[in-house]
C-alpha positions in Angstrom: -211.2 26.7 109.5 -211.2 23.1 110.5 -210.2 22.6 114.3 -209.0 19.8 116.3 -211.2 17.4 118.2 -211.1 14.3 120.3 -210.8 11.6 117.7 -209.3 13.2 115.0 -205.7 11.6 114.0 -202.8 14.9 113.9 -199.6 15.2 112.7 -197.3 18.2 115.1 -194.0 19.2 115.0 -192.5 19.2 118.4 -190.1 20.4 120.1 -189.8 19.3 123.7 -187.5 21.6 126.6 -186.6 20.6 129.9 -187.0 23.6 132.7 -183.4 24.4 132.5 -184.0 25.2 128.5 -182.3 21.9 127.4 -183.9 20.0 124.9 -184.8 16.5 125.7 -186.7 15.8 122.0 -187.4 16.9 118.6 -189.0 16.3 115.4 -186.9 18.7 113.9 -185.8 16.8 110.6 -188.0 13.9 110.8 -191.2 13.2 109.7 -194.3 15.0 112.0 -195.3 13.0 114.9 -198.9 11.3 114.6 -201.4 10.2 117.0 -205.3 9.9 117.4 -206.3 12.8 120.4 -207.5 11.7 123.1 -206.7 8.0 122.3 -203.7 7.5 125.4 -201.0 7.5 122.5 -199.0 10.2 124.4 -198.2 12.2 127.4 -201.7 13.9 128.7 -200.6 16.9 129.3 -199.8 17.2 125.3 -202.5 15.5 124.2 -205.2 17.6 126.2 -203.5 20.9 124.7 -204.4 20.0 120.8 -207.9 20.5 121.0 -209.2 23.6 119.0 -205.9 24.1 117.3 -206.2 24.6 113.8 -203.2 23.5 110.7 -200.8 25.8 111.4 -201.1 27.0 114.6 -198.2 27.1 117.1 -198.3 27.1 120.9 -196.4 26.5 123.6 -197.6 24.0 126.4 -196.7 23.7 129.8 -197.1 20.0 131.2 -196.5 19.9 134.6 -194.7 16.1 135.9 -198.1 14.7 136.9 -199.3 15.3 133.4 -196.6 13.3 131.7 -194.4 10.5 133.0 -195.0 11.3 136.6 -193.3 11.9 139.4 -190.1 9.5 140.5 -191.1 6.6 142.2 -188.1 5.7 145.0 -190.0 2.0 144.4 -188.8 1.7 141.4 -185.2 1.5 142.1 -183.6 -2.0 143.3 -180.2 -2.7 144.1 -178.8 -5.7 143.2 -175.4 -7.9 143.9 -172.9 -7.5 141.5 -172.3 -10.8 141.2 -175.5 -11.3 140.3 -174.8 -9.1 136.7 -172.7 -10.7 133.6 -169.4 -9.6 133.2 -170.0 -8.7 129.7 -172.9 -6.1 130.8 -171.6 -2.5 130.9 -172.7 -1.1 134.3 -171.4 3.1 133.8 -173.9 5.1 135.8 -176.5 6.2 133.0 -175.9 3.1 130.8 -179.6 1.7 129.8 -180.4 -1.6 130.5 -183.5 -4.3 130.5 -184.4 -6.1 132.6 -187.0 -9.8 133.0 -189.1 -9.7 135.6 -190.2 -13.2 137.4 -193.5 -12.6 134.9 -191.2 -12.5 131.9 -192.3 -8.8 131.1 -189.7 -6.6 129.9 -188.6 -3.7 131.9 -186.6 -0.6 130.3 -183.7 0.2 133.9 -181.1 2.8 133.8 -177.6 2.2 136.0 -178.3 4.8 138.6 -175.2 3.5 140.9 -172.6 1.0 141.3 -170.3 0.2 143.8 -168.1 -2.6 144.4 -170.8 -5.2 145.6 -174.0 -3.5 144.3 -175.3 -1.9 141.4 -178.6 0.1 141.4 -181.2 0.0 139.1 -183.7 2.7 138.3 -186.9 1.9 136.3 -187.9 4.8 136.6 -188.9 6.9 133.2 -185.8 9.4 132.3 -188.1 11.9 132.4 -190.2 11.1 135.3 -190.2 13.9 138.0 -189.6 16.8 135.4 -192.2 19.5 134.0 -191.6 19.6 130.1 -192.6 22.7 128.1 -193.5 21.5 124.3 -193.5 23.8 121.0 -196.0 22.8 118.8 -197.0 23.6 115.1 -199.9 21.3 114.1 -199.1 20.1 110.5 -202.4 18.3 109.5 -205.6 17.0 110.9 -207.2 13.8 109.3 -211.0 14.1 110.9 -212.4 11.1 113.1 
């Protein structure tokens, strides 16, 4: 039976859990997720855990914080005047934003906190700082 190997583009069903048993993603009735292994196209952790897996196989993988968006960098979040934000812009903690840095690049921020004269943003990945546990069922392998 063929196995997976660095290279090789896959197609898994997922199904990702946070610790708590909440689930934070799914391909559950959508098309499988692809990717080339080993090619940076998703979260280590996942990606080192399809190796050797044949079509149809199922595990369950463990990917500790480090192995997938990190730990929360306190760096990452910047307060900034109220004033400073559009009246038009909804500011309810959670609300997703972007923001421009001076560079022009894009930056994905959550609302993490406002107050009367300051709102704080968090750049931060949603799922930074969390261990994830994944169930997967590899669908097909298309060899390198």
């Amino acid at each position: 039976m063929t196995q997976v190997k660095t290279g090789d583009t896959v197609s898994i069903h997922y199904t990702g859990t946070l610790s708590d048993g909440s689930t934070f993603d799914s391909s559950a009735g959508r098309a499988p997720l692809e990717f080339t292994v080993g090619a940076g196209q998703i979260i280590p952790g996942l990606d080192q855990a399809i190796p050797g897996m044949a079509v149809g196989d199922t595990k369950t993988v463990q990917v500790p914080a480090d192995q997938a968006y990190g730990q929360r960098d306190p760096n990452a979040q910047q307060a900034v005047p109220r004033a400073d934000i559009p009246a038009d812009i909804p500011l309810e903690p959670g609300t997703q934003l972007q923001m421009q840095t001076p560079s022009g690049q894009v930056v994905p921020v959550m609302v993490a906190e406002v107050t009367e004269t300051e709102v704080t943003l968090d750049a931060n990945h949603p799922l930074a700082g969390k261990d994830l546990t994944f169930d997967v069922e590899l669908v097909e392998i298309k060899a390198a």
